[in-house]
PDB file of N, CA, C and O in Angstrom:
ATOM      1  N   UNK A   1     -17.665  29.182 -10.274  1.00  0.00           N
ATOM      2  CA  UNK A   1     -17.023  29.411  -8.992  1.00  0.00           C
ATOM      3  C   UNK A   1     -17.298  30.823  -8.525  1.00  0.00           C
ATOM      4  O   UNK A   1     -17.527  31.759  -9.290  1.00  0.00           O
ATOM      5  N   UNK A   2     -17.254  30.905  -7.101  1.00  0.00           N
ATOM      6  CA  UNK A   2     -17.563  32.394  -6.688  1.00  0.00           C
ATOM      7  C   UNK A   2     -16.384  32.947  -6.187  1.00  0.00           C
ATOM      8  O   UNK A   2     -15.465  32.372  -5.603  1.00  0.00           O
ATOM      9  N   UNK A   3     -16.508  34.108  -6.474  1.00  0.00           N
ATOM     10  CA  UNK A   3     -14.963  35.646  -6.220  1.00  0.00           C
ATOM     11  C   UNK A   3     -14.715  34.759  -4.522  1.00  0.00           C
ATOM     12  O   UNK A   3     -13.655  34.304  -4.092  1.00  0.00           O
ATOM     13  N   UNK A   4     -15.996  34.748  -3.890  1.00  0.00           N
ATOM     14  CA  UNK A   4     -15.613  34.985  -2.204  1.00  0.00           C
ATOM     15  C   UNK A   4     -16.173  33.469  -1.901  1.00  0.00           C
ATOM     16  O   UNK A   4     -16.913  32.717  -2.535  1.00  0.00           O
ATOM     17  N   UNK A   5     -15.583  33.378  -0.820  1.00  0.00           N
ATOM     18  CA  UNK A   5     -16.186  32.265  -0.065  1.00  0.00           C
ATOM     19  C   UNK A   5     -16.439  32.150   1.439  1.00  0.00           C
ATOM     20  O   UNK A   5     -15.408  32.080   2.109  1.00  0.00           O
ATOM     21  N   UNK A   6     -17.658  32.115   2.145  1.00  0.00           N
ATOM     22  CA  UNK A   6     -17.369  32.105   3.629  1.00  0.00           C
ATOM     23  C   UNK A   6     -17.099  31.316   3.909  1.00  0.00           C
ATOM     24  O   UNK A   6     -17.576  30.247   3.526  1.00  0.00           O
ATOM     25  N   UNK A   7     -16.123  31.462   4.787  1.00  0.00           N
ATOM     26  CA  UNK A   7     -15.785  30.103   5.764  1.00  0.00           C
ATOM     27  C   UNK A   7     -16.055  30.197   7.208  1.00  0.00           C
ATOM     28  O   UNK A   7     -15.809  29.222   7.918  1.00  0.00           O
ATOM     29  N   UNK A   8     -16.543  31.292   7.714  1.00  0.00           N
ATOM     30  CA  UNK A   8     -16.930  31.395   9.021  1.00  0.00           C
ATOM     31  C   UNK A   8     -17.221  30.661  10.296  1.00  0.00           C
ATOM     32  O   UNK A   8     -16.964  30.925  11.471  1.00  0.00           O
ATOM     33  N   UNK A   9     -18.024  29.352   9.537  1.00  0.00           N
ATOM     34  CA  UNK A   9     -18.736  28.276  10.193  1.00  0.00           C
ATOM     35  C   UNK A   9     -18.077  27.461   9.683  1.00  0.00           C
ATOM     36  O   UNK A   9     -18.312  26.349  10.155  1.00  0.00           O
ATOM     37  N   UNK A  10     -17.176  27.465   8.753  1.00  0.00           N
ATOM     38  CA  UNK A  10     -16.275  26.309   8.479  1.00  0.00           C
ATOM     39  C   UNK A  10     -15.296  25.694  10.002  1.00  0.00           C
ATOM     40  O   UNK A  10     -14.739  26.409  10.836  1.00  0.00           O
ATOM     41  N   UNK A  11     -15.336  24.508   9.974  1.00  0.00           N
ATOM     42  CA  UNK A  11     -14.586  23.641  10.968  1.00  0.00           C
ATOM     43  C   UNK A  11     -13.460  22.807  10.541  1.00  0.00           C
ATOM     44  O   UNK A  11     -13.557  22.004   9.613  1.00  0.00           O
ATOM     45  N   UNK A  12     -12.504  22.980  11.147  1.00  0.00           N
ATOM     46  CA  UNK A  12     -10.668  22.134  11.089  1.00  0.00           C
ATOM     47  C   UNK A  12     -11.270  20.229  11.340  1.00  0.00           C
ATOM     48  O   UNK A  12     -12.117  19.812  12.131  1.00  0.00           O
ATOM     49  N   UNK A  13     -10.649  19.652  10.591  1.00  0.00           N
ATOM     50  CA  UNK A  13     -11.222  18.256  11.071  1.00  0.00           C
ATOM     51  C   UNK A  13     -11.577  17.473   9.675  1.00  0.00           C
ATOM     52  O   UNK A  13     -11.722  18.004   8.574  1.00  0.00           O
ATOM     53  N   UNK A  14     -11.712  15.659  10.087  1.00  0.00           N
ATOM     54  CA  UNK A  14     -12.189  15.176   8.738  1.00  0.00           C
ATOM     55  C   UNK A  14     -13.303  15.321   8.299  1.00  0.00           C
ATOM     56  O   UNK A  14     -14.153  15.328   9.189  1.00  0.00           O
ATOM     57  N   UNK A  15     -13.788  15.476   7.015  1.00  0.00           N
ATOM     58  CA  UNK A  15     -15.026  15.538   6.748  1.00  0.00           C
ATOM     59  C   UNK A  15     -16.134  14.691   7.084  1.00  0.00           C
ATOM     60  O   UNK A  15     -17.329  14.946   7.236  1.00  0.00           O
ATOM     61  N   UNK A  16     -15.443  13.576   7.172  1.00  0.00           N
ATOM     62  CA  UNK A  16     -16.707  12.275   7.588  1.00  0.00           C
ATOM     63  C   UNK A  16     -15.975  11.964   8.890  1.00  0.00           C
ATOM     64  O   UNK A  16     -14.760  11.815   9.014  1.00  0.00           O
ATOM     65  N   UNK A  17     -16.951  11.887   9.883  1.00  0.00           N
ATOM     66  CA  UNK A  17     -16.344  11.006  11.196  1.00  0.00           C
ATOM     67  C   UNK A  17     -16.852   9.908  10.993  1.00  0.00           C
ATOM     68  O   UNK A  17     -17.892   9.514  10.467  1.00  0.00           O
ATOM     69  N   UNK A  18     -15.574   9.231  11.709  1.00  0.00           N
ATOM     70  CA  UNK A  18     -15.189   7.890  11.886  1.00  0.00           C
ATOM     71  C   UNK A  18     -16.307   7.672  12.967  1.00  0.00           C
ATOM     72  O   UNK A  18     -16.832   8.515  13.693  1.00  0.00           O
ATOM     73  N   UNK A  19     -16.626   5.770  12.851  1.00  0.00           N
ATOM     74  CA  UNK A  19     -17.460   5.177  13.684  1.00  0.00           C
ATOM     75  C   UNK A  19     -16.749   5.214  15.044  1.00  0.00           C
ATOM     76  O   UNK A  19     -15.529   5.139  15.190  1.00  0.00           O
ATOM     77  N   UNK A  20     -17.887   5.370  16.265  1.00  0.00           N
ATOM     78  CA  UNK A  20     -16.827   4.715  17.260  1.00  0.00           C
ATOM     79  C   UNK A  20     -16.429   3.271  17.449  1.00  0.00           C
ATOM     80  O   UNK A  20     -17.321   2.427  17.371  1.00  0.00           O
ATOM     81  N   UNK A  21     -14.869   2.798  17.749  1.00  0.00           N
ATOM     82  CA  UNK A  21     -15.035   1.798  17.669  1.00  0.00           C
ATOM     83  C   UNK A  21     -14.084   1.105  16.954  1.00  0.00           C
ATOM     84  O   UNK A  21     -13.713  -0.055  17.132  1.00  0.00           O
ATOM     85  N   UNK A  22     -13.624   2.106  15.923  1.00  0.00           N
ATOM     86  CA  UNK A  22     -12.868   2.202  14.610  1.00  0.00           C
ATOM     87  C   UNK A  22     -11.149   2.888  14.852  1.00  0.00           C
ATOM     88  O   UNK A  22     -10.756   3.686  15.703  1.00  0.00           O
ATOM     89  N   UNK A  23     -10.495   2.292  13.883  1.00  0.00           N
ATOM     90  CA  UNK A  23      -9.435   3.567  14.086  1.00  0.00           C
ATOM     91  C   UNK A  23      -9.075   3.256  12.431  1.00  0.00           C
ATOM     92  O   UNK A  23      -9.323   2.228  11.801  1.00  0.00           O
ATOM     93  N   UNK A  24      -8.494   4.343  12.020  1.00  0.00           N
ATOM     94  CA  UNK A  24      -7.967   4.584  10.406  1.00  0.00           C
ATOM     95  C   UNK A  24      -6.999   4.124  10.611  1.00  0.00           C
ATOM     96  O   UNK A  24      -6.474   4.481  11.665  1.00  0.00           O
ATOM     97  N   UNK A  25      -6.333   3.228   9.852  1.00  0.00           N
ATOM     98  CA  UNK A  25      -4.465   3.011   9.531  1.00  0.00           C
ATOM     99  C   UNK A  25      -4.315   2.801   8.089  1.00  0.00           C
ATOM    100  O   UNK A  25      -5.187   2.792   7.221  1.00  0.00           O
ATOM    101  N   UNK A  26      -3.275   2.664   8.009  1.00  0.00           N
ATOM    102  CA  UNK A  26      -2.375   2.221   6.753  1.00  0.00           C
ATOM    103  C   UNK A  26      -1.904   1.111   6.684  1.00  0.00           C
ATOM    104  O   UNK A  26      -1.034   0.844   7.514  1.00  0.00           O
ATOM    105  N   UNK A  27      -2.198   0.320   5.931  1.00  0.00           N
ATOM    106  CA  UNK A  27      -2.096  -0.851   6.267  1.00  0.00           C
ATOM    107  C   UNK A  27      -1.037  -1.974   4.740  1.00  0.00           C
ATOM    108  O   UNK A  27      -1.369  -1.898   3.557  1.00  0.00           O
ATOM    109  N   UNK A  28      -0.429  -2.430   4.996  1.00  0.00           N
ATOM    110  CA  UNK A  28       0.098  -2.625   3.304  1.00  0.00           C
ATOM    111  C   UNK A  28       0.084  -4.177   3.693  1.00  0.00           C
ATOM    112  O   UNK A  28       0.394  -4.899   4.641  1.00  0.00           O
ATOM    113  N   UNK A  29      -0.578  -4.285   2.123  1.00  0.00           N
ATOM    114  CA  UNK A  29      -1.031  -5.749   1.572  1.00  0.00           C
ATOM    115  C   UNK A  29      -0.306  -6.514   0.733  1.00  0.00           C
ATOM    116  O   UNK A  29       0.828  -6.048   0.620  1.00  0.00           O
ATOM    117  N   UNK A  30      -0.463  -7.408   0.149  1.00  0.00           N
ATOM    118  CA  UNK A  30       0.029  -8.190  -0.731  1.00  0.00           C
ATOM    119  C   UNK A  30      -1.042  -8.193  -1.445  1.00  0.00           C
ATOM    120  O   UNK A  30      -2.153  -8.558  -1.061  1.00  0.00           O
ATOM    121  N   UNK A  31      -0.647  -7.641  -2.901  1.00  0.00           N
ATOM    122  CA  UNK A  31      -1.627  -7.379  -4.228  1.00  0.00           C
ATOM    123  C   UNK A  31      -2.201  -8.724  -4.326  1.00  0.00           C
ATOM    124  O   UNK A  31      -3.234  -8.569  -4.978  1.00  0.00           O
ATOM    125  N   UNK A  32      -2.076  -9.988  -4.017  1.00  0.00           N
ATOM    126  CA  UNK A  32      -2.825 -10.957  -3.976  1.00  0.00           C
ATOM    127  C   UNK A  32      -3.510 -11.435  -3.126  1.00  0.00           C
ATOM    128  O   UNK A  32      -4.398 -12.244  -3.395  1.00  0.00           O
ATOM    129  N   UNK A  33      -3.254 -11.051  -1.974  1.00  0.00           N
ATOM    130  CA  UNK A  33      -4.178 -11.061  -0.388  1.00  0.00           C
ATOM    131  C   UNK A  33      -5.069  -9.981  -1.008  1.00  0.00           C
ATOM    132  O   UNK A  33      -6.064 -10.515  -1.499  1.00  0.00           O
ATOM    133  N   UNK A  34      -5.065  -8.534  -1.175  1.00  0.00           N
ATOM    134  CA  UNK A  34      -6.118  -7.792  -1.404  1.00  0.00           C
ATOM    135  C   UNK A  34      -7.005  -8.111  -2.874  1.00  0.00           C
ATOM    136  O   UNK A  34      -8.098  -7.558  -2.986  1.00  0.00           O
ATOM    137  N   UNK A  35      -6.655  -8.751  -3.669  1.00  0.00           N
ATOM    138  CA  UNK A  35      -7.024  -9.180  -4.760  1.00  0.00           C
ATOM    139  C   UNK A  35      -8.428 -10.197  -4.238  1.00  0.00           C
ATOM    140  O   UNK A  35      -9.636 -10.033  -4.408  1.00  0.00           O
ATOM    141  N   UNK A  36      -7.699 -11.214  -3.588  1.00  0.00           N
ATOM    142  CA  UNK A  36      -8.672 -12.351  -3.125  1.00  0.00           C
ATOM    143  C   UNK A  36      -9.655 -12.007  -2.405  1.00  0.00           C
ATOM    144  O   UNK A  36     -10.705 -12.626  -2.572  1.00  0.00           O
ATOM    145  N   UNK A  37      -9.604 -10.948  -1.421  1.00  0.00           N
ATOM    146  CA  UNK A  37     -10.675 -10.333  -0.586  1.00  0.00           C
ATOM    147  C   UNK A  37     -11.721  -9.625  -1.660  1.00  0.00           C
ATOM    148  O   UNK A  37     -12.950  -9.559  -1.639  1.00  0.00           O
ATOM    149  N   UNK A  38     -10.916  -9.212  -2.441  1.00  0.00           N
ATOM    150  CA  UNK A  38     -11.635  -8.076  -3.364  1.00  0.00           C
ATOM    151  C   UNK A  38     -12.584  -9.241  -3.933  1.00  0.00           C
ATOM    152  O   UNK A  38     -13.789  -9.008  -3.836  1.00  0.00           O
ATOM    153  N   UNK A  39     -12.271 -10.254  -4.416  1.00  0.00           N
ATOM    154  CA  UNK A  39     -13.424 -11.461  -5.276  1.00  0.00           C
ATOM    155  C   UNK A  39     -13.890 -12.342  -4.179  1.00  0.00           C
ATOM    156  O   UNK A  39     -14.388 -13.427  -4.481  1.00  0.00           O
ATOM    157  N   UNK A  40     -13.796 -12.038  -3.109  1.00  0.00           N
ATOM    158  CA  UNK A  40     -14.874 -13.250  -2.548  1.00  0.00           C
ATOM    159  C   UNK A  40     -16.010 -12.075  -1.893  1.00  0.00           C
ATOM    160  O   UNK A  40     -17.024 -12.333  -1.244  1.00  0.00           O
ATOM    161  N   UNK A  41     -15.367 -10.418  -2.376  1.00  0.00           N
ATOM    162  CA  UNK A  41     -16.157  -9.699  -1.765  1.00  0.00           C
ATOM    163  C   UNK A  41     -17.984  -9.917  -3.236  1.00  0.00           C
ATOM    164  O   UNK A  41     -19.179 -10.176  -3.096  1.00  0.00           O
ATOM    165  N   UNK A  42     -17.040  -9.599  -4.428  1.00  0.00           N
ATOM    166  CA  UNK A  42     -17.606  -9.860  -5.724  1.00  0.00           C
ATOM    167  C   UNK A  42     -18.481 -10.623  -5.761  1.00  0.00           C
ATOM    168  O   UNK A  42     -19.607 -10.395  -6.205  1.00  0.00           O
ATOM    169  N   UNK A  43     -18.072 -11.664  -5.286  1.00  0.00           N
ATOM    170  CA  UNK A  43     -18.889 -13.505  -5.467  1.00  0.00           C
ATOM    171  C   UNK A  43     -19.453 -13.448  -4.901  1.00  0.00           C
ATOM    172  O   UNK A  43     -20.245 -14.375  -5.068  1.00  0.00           O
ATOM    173  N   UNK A  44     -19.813 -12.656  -3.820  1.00  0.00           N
ATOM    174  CA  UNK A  44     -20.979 -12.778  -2.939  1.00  0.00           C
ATOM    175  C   UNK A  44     -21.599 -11.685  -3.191  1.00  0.00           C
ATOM    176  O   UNK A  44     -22.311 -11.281  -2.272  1.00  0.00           O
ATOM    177  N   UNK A  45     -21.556 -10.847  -4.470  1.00  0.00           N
ATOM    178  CA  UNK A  45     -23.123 -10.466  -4.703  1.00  0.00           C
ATOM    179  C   UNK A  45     -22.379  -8.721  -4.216  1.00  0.00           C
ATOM    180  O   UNK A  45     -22.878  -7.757  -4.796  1.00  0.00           O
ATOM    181  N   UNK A  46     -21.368  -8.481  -3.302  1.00  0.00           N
ATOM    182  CA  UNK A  46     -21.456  -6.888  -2.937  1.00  0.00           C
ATOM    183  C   UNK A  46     -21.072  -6.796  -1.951  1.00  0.00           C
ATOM    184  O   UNK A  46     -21.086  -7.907  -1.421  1.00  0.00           O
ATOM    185  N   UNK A  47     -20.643  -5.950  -1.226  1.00  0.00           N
ATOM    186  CA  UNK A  47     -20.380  -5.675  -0.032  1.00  0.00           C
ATOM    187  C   UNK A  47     -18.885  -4.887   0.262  1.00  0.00           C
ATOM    188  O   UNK A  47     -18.623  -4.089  -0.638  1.00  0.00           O
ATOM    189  N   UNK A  48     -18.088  -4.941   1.103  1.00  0.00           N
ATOM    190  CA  UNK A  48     -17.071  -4.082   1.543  1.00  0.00           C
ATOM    191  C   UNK A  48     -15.408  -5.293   1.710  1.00  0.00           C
ATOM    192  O   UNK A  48     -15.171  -6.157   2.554  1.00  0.00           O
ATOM    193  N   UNK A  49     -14.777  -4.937   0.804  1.00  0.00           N
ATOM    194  CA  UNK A  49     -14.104  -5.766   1.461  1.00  0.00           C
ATOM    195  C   UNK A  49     -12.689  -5.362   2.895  1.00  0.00           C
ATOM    196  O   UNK A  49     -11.717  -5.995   3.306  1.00  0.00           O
ATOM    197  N   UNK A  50     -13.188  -4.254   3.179  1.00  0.00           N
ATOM    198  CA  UNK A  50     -12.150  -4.199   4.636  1.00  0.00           C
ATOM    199  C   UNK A  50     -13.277  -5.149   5.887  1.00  0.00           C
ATOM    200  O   UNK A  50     -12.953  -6.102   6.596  1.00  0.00           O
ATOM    201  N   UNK A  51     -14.763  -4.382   5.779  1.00  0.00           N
ATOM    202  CA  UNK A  51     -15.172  -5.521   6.622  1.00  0.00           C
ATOM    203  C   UNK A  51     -14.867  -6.981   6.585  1.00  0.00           C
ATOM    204  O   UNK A  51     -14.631  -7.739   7.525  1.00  0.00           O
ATOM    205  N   UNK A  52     -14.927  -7.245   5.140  1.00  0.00           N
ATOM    206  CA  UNK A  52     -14.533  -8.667   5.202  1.00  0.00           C
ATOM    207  C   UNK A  52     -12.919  -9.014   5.880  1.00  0.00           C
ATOM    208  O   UNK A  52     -12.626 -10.036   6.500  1.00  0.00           O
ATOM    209  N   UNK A  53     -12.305  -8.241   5.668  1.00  0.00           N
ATOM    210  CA  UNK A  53     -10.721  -8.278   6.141  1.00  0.00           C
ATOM    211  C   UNK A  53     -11.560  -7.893   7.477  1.00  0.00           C
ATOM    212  O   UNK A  53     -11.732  -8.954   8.077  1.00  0.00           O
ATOM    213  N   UNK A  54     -12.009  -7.085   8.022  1.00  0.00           N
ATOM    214  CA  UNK A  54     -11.848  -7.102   9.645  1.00  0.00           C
ATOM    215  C   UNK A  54     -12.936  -8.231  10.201  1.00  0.00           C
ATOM    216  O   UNK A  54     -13.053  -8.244  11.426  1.00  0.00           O
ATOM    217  N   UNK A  55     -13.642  -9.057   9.552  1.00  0.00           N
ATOM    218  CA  UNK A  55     -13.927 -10.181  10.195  1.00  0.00           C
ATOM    219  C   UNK A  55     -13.458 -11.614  10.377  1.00  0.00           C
ATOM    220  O   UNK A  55     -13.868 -12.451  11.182  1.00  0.00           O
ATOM    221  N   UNK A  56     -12.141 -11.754   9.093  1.00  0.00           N
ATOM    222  CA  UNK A  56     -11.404 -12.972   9.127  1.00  0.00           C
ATOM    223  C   UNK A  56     -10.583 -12.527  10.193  1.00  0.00           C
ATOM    224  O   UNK A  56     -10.336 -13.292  11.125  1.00  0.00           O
ATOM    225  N   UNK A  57     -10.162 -11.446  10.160  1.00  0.00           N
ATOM    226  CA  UNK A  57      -9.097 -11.069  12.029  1.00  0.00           C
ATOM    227  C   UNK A  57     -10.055 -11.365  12.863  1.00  0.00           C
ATOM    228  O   UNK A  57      -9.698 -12.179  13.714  1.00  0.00           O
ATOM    229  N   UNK A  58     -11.280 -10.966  12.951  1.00  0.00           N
ATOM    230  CA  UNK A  58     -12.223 -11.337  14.491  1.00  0.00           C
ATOM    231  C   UNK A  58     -12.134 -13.135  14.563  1.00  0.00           C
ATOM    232  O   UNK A  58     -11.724 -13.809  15.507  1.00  0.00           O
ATOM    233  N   UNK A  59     -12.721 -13.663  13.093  1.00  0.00           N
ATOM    234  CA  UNK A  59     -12.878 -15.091  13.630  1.00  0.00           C
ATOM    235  C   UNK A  59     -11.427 -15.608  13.804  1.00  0.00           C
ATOM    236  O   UNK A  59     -11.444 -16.383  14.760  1.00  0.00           O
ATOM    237  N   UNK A  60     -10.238 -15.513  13.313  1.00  0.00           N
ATOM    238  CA  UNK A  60      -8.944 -15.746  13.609  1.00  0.00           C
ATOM    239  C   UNK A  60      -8.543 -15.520  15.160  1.00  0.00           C
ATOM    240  O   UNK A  60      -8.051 -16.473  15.764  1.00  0.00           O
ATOM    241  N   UNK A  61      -8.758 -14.159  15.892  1.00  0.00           N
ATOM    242  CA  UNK A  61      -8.757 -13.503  16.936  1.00  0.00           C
ATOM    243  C   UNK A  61      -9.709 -14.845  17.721  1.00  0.00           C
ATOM    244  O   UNK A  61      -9.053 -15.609  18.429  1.00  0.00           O
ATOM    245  N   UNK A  62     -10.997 -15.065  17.603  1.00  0.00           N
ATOM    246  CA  UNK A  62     -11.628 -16.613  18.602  1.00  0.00           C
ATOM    247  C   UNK A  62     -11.103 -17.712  18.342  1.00  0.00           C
ATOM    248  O   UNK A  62     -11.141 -18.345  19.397  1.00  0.00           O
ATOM    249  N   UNK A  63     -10.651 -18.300  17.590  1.00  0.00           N
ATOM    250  CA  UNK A  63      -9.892 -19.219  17.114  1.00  0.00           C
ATOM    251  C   UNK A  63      -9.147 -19.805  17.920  1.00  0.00           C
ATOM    252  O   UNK A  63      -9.248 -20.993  18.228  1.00  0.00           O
ATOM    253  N   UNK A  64      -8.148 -18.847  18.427  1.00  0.00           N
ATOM    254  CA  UNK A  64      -7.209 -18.947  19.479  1.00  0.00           C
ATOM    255  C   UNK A  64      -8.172 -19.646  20.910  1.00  0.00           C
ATOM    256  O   UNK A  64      -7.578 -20.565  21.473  1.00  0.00           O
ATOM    257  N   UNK A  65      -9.067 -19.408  21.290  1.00  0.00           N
ATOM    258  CA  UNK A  65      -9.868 -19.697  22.250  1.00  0.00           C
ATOM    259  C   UNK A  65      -9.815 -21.547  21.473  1.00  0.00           C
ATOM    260  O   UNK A  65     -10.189 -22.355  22.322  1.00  0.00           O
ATOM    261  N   UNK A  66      -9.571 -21.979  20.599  1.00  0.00           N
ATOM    262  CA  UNK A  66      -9.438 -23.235  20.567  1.00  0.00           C
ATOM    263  C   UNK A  66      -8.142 -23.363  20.170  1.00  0.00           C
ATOM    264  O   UNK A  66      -7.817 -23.018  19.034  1.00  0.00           O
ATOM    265  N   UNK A  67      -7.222 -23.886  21.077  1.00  0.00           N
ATOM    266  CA  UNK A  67      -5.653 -23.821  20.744  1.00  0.00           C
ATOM    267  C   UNK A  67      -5.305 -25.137  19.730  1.00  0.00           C
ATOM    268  O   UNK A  67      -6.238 -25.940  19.713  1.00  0.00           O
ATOM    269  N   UNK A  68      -4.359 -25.448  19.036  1.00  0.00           N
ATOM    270  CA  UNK A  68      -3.370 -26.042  18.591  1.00  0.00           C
ATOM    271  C   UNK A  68      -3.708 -27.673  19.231  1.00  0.00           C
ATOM    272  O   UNK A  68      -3.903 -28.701  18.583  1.00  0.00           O
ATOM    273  N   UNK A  69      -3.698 -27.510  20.501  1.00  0.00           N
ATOM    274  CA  UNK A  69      -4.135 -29.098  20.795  1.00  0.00           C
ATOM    275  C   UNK A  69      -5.031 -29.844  20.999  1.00  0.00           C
ATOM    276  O   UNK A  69      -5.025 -30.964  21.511  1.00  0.00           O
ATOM    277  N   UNK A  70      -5.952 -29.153  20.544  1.00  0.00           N
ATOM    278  CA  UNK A  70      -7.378 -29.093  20.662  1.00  0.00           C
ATOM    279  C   UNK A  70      -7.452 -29.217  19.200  1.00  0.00           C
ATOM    280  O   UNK A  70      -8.524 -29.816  19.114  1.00  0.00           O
ATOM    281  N   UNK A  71      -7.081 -29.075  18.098  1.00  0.00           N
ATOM    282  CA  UNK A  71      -6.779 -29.810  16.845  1.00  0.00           C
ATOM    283  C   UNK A  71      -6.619 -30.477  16.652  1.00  0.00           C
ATOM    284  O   UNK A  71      -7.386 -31.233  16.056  1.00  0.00           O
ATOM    285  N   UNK A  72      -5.440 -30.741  17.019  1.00  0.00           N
ATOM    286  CA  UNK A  72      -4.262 -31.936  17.173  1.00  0.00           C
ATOM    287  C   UNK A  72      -5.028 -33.288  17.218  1.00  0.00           C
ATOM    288  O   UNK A  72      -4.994 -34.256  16.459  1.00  0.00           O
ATOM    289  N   UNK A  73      -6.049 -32.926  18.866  1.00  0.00           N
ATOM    290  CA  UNK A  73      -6.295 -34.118  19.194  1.00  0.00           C
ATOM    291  C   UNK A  73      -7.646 -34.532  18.490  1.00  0.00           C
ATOM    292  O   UNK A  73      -8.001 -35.706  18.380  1.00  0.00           O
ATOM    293  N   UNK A  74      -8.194 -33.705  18.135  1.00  0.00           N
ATOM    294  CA  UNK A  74      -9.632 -33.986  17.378  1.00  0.00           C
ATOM    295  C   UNK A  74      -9.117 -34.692  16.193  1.00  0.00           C
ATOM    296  O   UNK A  74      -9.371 -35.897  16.196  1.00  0.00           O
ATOM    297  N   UNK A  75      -8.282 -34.130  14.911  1.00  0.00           N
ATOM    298  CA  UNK A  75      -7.800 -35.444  13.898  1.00  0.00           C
ATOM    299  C   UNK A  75      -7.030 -36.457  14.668  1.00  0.00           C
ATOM    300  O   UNK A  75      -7.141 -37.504  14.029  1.00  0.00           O
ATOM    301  N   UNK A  76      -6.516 -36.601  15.417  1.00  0.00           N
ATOM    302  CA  UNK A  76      -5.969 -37.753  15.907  1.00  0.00           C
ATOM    303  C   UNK A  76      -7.073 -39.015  16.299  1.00  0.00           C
ATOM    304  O   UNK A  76      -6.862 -40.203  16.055  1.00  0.00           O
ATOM    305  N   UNK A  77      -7.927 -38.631  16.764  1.00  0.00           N
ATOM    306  CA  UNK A  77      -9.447 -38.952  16.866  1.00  0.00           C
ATOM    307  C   UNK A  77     -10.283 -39.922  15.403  1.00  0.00           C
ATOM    308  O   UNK A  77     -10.766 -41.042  15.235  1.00  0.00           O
ATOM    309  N   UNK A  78     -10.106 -38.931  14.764  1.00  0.00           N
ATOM    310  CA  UNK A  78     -10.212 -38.914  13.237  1.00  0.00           C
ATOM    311  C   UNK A  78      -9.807 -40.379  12.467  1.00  0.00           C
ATOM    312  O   UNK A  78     -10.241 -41.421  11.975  1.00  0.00           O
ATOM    313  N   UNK A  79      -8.181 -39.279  12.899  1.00  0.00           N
ATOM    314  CA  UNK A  79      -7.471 -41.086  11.992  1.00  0.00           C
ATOM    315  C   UNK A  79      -7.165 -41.484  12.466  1.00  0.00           C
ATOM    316  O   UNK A  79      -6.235 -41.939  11.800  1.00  0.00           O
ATOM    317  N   UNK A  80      -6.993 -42.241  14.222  1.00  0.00           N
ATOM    318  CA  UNK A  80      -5.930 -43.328  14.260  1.00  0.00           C
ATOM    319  C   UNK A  80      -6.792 -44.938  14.566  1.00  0.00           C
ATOM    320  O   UNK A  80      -6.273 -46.015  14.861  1.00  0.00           O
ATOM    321  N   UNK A  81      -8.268 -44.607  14.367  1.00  0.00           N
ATOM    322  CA  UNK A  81      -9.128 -45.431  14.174  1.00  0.00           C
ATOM    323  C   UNK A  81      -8.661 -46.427  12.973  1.00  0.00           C
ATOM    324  O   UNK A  81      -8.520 -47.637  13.149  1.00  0.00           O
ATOM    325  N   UNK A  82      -8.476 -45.882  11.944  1.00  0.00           N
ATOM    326  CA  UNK A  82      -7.866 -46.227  10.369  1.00  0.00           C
ATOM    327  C   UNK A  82      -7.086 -46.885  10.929  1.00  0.00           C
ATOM    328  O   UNK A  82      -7.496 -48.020  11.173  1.00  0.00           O
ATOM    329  N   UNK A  83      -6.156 -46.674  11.236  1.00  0.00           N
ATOM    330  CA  UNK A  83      -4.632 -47.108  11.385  1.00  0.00           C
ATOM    331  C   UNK A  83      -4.227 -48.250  12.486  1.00  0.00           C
ATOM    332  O   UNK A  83      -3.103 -48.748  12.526  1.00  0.00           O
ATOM    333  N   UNK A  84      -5.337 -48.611  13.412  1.00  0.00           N
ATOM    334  CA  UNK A  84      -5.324 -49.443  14.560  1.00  0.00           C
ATOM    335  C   UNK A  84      -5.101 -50.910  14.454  1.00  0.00           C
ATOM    336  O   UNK A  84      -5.770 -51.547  13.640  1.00  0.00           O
ATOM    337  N   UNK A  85      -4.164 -51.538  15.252  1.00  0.00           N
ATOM    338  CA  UNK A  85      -3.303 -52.585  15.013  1.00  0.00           C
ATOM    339  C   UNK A  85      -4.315 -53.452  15.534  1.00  0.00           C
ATOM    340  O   UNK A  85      -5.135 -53.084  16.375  1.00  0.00           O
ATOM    341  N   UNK A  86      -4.237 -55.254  14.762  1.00  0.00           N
ATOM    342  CA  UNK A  86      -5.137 -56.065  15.310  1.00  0.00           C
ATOM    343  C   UNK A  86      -3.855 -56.599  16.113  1.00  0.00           C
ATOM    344  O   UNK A  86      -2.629 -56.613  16.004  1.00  0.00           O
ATOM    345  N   UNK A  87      -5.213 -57.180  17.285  1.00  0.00           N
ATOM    346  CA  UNK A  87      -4.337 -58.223  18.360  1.00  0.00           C
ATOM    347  C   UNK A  87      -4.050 -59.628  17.724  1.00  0.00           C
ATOM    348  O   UNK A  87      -4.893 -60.281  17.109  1.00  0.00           O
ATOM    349  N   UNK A  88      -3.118 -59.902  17.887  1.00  0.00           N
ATOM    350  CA  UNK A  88      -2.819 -61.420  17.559  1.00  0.00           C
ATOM    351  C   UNK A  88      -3.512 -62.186  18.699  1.00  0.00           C
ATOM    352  O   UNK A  88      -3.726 -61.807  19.851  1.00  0.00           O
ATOM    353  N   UNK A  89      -3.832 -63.432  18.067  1.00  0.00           N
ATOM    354  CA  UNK A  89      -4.557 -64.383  18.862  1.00  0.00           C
ATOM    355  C   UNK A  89      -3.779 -65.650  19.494  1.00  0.00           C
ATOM    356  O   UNK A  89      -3.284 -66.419  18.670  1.00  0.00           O
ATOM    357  N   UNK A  90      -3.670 -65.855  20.412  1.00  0.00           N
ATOM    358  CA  UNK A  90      -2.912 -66.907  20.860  1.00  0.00           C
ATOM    359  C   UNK A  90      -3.655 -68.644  20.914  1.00  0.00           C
ATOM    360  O   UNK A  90      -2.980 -69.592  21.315  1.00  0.00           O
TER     361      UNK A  90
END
């Protein structure tokens, strides 16, 4: 270590800037929600798992662009073929 140190050109601020685009939070998990991200980050060989957490919010976030009844009615579709009453014959 040295007696002195300049700091002259030293600058106030984080060391790494953030992407634009981005914002830092704090965020609190459930040790088994972050667990599971953490191994499907694994199983696939590598990667990050907050991206992976910020892309199940994006596809969740379009999702909505197909609502609830638009579900609904697609299995209804599905099964009520199965379930369809014969006509009696007179």
């Amino acid at each position: 270590m040295r007696k002195e140190y300049d700091f002259s050109r030293g600058r106030r601020g984080p060391v790494v800037k953030t992407s634009t685009g981005k914002t830092r939070i704090t965020i609190r998990l459930d040790d088994d929600v972050l667990a599971w991200f953490k191994s499907q980050v694994h199983k696939a060989g590598g990667g990050n798992y907050q991206t992976l957490i910020n892309r199940t919010l994006r596809e969740r976030m379009s999702s909505e662009d197909n609502p609830l009844e638009d579900t609904l009615r697609r299995v209804l579709r599905e099964e009520l073929p199965t379930y369809r009453v014969k006509k009696k014959r007179s």
